[in-house]
N, C-alpha and C positions, 0 to 999 in steps of 0.2 A: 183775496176778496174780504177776507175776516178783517184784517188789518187795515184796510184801507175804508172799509164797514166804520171802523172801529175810532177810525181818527176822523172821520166826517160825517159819524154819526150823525150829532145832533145838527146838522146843516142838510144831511138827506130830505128831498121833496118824498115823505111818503103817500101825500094824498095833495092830487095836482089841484089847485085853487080853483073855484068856478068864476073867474073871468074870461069876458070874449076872446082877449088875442089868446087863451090857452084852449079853444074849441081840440084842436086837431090832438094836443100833446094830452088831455082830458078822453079824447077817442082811444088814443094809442092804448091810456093808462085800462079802460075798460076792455079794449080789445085784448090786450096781454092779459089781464086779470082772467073772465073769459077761458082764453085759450090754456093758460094753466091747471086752471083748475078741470077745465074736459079732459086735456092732456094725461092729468093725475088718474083720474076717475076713469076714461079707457084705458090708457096705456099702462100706468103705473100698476092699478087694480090688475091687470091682466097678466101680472108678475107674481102677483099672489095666489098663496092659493086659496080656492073659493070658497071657506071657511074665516078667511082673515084679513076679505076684501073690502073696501069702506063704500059708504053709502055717497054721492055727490053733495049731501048736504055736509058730509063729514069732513071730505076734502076740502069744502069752502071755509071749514076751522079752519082744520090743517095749515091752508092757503094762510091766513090772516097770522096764526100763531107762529108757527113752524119754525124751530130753530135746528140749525146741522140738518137738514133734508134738503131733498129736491128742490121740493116746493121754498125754499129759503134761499136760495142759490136764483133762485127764477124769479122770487120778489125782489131782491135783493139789487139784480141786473136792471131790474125796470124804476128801481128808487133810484137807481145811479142813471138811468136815461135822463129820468123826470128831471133829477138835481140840474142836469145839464142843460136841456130844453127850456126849464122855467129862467134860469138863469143867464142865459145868451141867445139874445136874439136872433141870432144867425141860425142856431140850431131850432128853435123854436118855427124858424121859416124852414129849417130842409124837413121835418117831420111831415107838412102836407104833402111835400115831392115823395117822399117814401111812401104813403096809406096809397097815395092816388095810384102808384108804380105796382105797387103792389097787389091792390083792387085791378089792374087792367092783366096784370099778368094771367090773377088767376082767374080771369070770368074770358080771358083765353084759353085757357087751359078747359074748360066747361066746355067753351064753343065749340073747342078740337074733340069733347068729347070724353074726355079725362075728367069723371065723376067719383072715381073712388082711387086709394091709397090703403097700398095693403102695407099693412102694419109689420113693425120690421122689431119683434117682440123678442128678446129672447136671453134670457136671465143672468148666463156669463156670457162670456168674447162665442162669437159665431162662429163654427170653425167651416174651414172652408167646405165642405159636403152642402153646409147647413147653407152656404152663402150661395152654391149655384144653383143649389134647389128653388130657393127666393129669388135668384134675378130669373130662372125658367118661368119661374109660377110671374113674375110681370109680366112676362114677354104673351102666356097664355090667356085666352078667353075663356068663358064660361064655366068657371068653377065657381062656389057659391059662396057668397060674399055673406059676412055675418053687417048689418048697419049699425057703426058708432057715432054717427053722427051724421047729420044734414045740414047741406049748404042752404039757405032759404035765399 
């Protein structure tokens, strides 16, 4: 990714143009921004320990600066969308097909009742003890959920 970063640099869409035919790929670009940076700030922060966890204003640096991290590998993937989307029309039209697939999946997934996602946290490789403990604890009700986030 570094390499290919590296030679299409300065041709990378980092920040999608505000024209009409870019509504949806200007969505995408916020919706992935967004989900990153919450991503970072529950998940990542949750790996730390909680003396050397960052604030969500901090991660939204992080997000914009970040070089060799996470957060770089995850902008990085969505500069390589954009580059694509803003530049062939074709992709530019499958991006509505995807938000809208996507939007119906999961406001299905709501209707069926499936309102939270336990978080699958865990510093090295999970080893298998660790892993059927996690699929038990899905498969169970009523234990008590800590909130990282709300769908509105």
């Amino acid at each position: 990714m570094w390499l290919l970063k590296k030679i299409t640099g300065k041709y990378l869409v980092k920040k999608v143009p505000d024209k009409p035919q870019f509504k949806y790929i200007k969505l995408f670009e916020e919706v992935f921004d967004d989900a990153s940076i919450d991503w970072a700030n529950i998940y990542l922060n949750s790996l730390k320990k909680p003396s050397k966890r960052f604030s969500k204003k901090k991660w939204k640096e992080n997000y914009v600066k970040a070089e060799w991290s996470s957060l770089y590998y995850t902008r990085t993937v969505k500069e390589f969308a954009n580059t694509l989307f803003c530049n062939d029309d074709a992709y530019a039209e499958w991006i509505p097909f995807f938000m809208w697939k996507t939007y119906f999946k999961m406001r299905e997934l709501v209707e069926n009742g499936e309102k939270d996602h336990l978080m699958r946290n865990v510093l090295n490789e999970m080893n298998p003890m660790h892993e059927m403990i996690y699929l038990q604890l899905l498969k169970q009700k009523g234990f008590k959920l800590k909130e990282a986030g709300r769908q509105k």
